[in-house]
C-alpha positions as CSV (number, residue, x, y, z in Angstrom):
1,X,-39.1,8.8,56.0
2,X,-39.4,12.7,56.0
3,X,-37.5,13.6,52.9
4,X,-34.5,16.4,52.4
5,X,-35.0,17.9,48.8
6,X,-35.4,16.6,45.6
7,X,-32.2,18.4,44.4
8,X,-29.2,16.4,45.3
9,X,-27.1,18.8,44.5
10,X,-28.5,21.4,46.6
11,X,-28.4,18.7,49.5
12,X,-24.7,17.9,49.1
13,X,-23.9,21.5,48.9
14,X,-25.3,22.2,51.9
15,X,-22.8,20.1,53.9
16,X,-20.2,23.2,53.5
17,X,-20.2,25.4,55.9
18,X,-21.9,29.3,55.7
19,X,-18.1,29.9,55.5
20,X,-16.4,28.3,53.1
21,X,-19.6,28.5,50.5
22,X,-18.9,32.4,51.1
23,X,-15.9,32.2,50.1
24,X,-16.2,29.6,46.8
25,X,-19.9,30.8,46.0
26,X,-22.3,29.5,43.3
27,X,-18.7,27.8,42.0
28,X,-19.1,25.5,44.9
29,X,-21.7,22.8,42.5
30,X,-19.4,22.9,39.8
31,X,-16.9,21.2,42.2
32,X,-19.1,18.4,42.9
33,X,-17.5,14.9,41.8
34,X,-20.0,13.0,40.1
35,X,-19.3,10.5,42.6
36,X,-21.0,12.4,45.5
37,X,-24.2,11.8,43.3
38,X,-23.9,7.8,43.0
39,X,-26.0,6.8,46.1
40,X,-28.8,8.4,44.5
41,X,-28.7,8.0,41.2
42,X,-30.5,5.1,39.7
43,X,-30.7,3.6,35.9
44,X,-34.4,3.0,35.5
45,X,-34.9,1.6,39.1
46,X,-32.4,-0.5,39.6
47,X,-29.0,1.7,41.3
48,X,-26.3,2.6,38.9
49,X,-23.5,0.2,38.5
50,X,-21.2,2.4,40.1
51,X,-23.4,1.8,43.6
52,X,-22.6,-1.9,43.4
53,X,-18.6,-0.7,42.4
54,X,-18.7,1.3,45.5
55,X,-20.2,-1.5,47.8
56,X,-17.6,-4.2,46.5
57,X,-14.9,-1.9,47.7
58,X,-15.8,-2.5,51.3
59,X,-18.6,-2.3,53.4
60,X,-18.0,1.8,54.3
61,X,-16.6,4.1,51.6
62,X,-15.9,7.8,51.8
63,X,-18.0,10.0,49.3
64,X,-15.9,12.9,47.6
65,X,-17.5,15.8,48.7
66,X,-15.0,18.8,48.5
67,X,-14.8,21.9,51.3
68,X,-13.1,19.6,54.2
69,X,-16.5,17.8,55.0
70,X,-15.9,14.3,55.9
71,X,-18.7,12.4,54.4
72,X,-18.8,8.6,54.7
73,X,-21.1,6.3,52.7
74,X,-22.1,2.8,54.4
75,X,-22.9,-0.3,52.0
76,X,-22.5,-3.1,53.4
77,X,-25.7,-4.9,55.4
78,X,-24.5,-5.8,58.5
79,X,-22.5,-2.0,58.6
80,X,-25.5,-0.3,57.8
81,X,-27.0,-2.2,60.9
82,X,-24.5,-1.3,63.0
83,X,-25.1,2.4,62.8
84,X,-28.6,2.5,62.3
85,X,-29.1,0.8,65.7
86,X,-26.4,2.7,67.1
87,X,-27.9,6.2,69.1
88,X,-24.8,6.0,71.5
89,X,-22.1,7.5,69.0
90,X,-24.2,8.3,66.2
91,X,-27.2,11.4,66.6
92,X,-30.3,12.1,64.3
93,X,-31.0,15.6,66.4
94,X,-31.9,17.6,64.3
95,X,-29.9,21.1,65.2
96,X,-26.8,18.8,62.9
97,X,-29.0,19.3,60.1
98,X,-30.2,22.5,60.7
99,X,-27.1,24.0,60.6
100,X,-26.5,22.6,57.4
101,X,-29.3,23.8,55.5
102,X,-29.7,27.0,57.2
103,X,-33.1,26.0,58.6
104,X,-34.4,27.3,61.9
105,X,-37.8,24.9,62.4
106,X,-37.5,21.6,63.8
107,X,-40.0,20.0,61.7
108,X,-40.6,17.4,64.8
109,X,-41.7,14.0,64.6
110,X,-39.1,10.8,65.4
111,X,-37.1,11.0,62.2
112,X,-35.0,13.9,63.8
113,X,-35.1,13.1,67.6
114,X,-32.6,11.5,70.0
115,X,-33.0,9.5,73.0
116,X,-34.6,10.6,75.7
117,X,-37.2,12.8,73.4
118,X,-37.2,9.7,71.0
119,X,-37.9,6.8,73.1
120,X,-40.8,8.9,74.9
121,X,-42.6,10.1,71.7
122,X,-42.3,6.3,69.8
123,X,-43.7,5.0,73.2
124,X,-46.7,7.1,72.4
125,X,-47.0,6.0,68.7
126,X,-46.8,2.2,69.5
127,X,-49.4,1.4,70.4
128,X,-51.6,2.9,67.5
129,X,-49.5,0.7,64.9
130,X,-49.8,-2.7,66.5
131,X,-51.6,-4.7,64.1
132,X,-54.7,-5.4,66.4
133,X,-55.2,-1.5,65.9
134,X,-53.9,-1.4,62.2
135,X,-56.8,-4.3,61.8
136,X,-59.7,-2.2,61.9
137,X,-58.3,-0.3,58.8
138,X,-58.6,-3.0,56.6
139,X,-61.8,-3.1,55.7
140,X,-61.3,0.8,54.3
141,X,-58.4,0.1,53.0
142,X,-59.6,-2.3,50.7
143,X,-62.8,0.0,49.7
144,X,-60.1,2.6,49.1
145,X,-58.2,0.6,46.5
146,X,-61.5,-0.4,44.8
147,X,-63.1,3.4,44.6
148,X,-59.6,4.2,42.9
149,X,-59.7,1.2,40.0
150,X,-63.2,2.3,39.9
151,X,-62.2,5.4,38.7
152,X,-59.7,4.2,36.6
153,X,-62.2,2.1,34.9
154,X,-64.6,5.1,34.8
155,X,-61.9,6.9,32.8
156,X,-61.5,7.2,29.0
157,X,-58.4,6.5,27.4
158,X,-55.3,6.6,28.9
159,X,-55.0,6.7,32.7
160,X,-52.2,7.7,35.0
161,X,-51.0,5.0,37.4
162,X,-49.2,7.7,39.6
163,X,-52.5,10.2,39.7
164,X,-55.4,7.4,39.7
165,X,-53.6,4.8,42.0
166,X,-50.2,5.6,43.7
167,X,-51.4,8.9,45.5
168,X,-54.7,8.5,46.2
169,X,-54.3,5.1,47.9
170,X,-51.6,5.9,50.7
171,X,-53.1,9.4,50.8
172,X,-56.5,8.1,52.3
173,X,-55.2,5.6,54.1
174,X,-53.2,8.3,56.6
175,X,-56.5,10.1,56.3
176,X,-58.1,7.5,57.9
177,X,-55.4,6.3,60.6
178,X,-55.3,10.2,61.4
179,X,-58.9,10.9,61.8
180,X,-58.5,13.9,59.7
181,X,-62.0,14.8,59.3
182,X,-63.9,14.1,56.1
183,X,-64.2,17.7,54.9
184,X,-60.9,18.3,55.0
185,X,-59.7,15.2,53.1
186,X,-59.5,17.4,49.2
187,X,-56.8,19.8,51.7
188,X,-55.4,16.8,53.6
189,X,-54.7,15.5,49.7
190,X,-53.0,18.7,48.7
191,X,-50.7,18.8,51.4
192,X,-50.0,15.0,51.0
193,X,-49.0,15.5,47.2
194,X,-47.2,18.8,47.8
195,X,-44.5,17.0,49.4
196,X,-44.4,14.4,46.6
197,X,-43.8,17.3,43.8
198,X,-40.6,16.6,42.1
199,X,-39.5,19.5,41.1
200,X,-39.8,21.6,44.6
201,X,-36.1,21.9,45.2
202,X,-34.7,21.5,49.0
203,X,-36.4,24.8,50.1
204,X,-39.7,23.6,48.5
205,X,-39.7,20.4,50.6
206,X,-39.4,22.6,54.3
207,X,-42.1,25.0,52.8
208,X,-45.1,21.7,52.7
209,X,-43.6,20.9,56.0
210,X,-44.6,24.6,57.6
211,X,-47.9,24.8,55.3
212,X,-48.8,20.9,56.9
213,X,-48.2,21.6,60.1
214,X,-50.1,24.4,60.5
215,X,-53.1,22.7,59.5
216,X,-52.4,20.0,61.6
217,X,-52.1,22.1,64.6
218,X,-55.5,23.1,63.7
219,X,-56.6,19.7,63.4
220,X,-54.7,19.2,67.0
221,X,-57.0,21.6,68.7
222,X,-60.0,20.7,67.3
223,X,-59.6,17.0,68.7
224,X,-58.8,18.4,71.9
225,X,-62.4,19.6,72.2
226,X,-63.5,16.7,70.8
227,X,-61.3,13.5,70.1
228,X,-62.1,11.3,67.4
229,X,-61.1,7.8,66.8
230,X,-58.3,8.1,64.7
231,X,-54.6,8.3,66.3
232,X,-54.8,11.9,67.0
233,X,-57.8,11.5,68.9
234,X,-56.8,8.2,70.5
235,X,-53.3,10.0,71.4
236,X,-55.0,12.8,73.3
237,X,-57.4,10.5,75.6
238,X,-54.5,8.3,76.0
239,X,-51.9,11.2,76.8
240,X,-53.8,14.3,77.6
241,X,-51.6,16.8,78.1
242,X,-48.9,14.5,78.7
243,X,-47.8,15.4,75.1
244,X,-48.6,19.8,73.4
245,X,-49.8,20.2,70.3
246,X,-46.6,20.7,68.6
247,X,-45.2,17.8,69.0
248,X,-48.6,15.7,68.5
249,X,-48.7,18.1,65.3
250,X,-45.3,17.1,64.4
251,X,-45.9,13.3,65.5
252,X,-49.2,13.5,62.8
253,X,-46.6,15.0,59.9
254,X,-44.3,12.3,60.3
255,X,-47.2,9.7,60.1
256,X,-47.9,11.8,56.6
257,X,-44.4,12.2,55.0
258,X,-43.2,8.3,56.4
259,X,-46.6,6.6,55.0
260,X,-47.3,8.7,52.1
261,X,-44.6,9.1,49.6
262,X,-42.7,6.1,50.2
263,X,-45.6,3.9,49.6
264,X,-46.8,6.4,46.8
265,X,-43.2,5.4,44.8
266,X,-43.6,1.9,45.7
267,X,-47.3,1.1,44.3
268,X,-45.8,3.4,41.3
269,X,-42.8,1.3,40.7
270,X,-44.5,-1.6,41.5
271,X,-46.9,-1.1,38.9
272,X,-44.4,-0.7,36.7
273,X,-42.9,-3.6,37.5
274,X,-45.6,-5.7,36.8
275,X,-46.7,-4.0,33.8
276,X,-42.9,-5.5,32.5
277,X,-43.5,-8.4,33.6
278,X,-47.2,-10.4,33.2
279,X,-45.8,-13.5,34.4
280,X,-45.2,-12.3,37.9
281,X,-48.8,-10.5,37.2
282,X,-50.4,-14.0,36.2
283,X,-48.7,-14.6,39.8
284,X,-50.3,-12.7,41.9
285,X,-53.8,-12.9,40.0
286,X,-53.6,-16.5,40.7
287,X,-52.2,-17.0,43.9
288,X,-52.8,-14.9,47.5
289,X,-49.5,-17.2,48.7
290,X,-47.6,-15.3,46.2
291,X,-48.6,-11.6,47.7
292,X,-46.1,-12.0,50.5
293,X,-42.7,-12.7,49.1
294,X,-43.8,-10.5,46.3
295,X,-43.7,-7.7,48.0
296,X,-41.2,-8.1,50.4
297,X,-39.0,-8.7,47.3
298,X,-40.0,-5.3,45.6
299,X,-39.3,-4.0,49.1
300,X,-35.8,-5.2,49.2
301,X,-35.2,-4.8,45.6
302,X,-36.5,-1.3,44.7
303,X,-35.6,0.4,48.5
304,X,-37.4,3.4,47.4
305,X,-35.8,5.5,50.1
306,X,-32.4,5.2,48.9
307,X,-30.3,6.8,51.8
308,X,-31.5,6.7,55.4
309,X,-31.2,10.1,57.9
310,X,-27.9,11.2,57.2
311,X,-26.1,9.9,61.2
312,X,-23.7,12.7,63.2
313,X,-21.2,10.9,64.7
314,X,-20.6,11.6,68.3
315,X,-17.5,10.2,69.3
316,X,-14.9,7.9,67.5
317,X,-16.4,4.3,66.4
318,X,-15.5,1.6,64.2
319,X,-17.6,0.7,61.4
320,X,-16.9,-1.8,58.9
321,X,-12.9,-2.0,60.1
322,X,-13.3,1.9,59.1
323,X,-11.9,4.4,61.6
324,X,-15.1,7.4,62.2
325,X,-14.3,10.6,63.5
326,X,-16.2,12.5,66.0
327,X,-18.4,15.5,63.6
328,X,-17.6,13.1,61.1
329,X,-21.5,12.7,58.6
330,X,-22.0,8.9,57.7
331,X,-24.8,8.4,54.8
332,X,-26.3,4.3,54.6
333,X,-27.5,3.4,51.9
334,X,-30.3,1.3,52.1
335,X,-30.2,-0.2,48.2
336,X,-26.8,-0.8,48.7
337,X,-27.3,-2.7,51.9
338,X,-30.4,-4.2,50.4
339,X,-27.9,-5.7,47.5
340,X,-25.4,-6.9,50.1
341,X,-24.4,-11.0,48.6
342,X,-24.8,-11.4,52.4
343,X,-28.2,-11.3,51.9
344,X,-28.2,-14.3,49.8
345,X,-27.6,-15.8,45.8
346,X,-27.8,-13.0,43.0
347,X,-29.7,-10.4,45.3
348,X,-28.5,-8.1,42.4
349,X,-31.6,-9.3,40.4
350,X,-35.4,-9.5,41.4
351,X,-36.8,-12.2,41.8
352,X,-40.6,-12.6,42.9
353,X,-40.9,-16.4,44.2
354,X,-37.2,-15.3,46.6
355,X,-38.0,-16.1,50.0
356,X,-38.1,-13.0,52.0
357,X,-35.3,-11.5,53.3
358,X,-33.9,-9.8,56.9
359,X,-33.8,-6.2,54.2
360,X,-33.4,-3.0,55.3
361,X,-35.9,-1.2,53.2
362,X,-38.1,0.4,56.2
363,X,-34.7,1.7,58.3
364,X,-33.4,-0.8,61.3
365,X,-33.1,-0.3,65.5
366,X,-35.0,2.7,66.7
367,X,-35.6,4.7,64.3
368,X,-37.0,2.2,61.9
369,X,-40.6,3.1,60.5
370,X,-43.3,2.8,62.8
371,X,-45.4,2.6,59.9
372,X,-43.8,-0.8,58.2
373,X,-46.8,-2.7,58.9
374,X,-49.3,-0.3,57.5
375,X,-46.8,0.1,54.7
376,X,-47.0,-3.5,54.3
377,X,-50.9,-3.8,54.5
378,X,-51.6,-1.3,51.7
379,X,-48.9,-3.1,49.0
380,X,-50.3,-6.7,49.7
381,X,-54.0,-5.5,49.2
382,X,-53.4,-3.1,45.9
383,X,-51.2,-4.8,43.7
384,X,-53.2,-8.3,43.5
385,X,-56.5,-6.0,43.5
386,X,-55.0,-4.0,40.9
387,X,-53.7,-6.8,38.3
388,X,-57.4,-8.6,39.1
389,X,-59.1,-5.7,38.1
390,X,-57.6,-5.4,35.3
391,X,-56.1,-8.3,33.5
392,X,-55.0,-6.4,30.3
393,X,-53.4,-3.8,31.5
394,X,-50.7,-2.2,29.7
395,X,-48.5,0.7,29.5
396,X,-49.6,3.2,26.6
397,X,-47.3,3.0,23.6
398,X,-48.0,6.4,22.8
399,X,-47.1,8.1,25.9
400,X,-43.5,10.0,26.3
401,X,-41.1,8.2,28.5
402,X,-40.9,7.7,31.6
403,X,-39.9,10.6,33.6
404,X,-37.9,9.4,36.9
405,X,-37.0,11.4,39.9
406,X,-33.5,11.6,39.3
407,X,-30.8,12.0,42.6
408,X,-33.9,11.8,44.8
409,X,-33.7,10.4,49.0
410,X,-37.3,8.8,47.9
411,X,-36.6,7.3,44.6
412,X,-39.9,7.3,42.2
413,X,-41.7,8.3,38.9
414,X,-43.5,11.2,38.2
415,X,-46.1,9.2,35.9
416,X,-47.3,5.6,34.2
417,X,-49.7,6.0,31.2
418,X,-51.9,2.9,30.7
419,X,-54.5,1.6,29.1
420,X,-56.8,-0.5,30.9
């Protein structure tokens, strides 16, 4: 999921209009209830007790957000379903958010498309994430994960969980599904992590989108000449010129900002889970039937992207036996939904042996990610190959604490010192 800006505050401001924020100027942030903040605030990495407050008032809530802007957050499960599968009265286009944040570029991709344009460029990924193509990444996947423990090994003293394993992994993974060419995989890297800097600010995140799509355009027109096997290259002899460059430039920089930094966050916080806990560590060391529901729990229980694509209602619905207004901005909440008792006994608390769940942690309908599977593929091979490797691993006592990304769409940790 392509994210916003890593400062909440900037995002929330941004749904005033050029108007009003004229008028009220920098005084406009001071005006911001802390309650606008909740959905993405998080203790540790577990949601602030005020998310599950907000959730047991009813399934769709409105958030206090001052300046007239009617901004309605969605909680409940089967609520969040509803408009996430809902393109009839709800849009993703991307000109709603444009306007918002005073940004003229359509970054492209599926995360900001309606149907028609939607259903024809997913019909065009699809077929390069069905799992008898995701299959033959397997094998480099799991000679990815080793060279990165290797390299933890190889280091002295403490390591960095984020740097050594969290990036790297997901990182060369979209390398390889992309065909980016080996010589370019140090720049492919910097791009990747660019987006993942926390401290960018919302401007910061639209810069690495610019800077990432012109080298993919780049890498667009080489493969013209010359297609390679990856999805770019499988894309154009499929499609030809069915499909430009821009928008197979912008379909490749989805692929990197859906499969990068959400599965960067959760191999970080799934680290750190299982740094807390060695008996779901002996787990997975001892068991490959434990992988599964071990990670679809994390899944459900972290829901590292905290808030899907923020919906523009069309015309007047009913969600959740609450009344929404044409123009009207509805945020879901994906760790709210995910901790929905509908889902089943104490989903509040994690626990690894839970059978797995219908969560919402990759999106729902048409707009879920295409990359789920991938997603999936990476998590089950580097956690048990992790905790194998090393059976003592432990987080450094003498390293500062742990720095979180706070009010973040794509909740995660900046860094995890351990010693191996």
């Amino acid at each position: 999921m392509l994210t916003m800006g890593r400062n909440a505050l900037a995002w929330v401001r941004k749904l005033a209009t050029k108007a009003v924020l004229k008028r009220v100027g920098p005084r406009a942030l001071s005006l911001l209830p802390a309650g606008a903040l909740v959905p993405l605030r998080r203790d540790d990495v577990v949601p602030v007790a005020e998310l599950d407050e907000l959730a047991d008032q009813g399934p769709v809530v409105p958030l206090p957000v001052p300046f007239g802007v009617n901004l309605w957050l969605v909680t409940g499960h089967d609520a969040v379903k509803q408009v996430l599968a809902d393109s009839r009265h709800f849009s993703n286009d991307f000109s709603h958010l444009g306007k918002i944040l005073e940004v003229e570029q359509n970054p492209g991709g599926l995360g900001f498309a309606d149907p028609p344009v939607h259903t024809r460029l997913r019909k065009v990924l699809t077929p390069e994430f069905t799992m008898r193509r995701l299959s033959r990444l397997a094998p480099r996947i799991d000679a990815i994960i080793a060279d990165c423990l290797d390299s933890m090994a190889d280091t002295d003293g403490p390591v960095d969980l984020v740097e050594k394993f969290a990036l790297p992994i997901p990182s060369l993974t979209i390398c390889e599904l992309l065909g980016v060419p080996y010589s370019d995989r140090d720049e492919f890297q910097r791009l990747a992590e660019a987006r993942f800097d926390l401290f960018g600010g919302a401007g910061a995140g639209f810069g690495h989108i610019s800077e990432s799509l012109v080298y993919l355009r780049k890498v667009v027109a080489q493969q013209r000449e010359n297609p390679g096997d990856g999805l770019i290259g499988m894309i154009i002899r499929d499609h030809g010129d069915d499909i430009d460059d821009d928008e197979l430039a912008g379909l490749a920089d989805g692929v990197l900002t859906g499969g990068f930094e959400t599965t960067a966050s959760m191999l970080a916080l799934g680290g750190l889970m299982l740094l807390r806990d060695p008996a779901t560590a002996d787990l997975l060391r001892e068991s490959d039937e434990a992988i599964t529901p071990f990670v679809e729990e994390m899944l459900r229980y972290l829901s590292v992207v905290q808030v899907a694509f923020l919906r523009f209602a069309r015309e007047e619905v009913t969600v959740g036996g609450q009344l929404i207004a044409p123009g009207d901005v509805v945020a879901c909440s994906l760790s709210a939904a995910n901790r929905d008792p509908a889902l089943g006994d104490d989903v509040r608390r994690f626990d690894p042996t839970r059978a797995p769940s219908p969560h919402v942690a990759f999106g729902y309908g048409a707009h879920r990610c295409i990359g789920a599977e991938l997603a999936r593929m990476e998590l089950r091979a580097a956690y048990p190959a992790l905790v194998r490797r090393f059976p003592h691993l432990r987080l450094n006592p003498d390293a500062t604490p742990l720095t979180f990304r706070e009010t973040s769409i794509v909740y995660g940790v900046e860094s995890i010192s351990v010693l191996t």
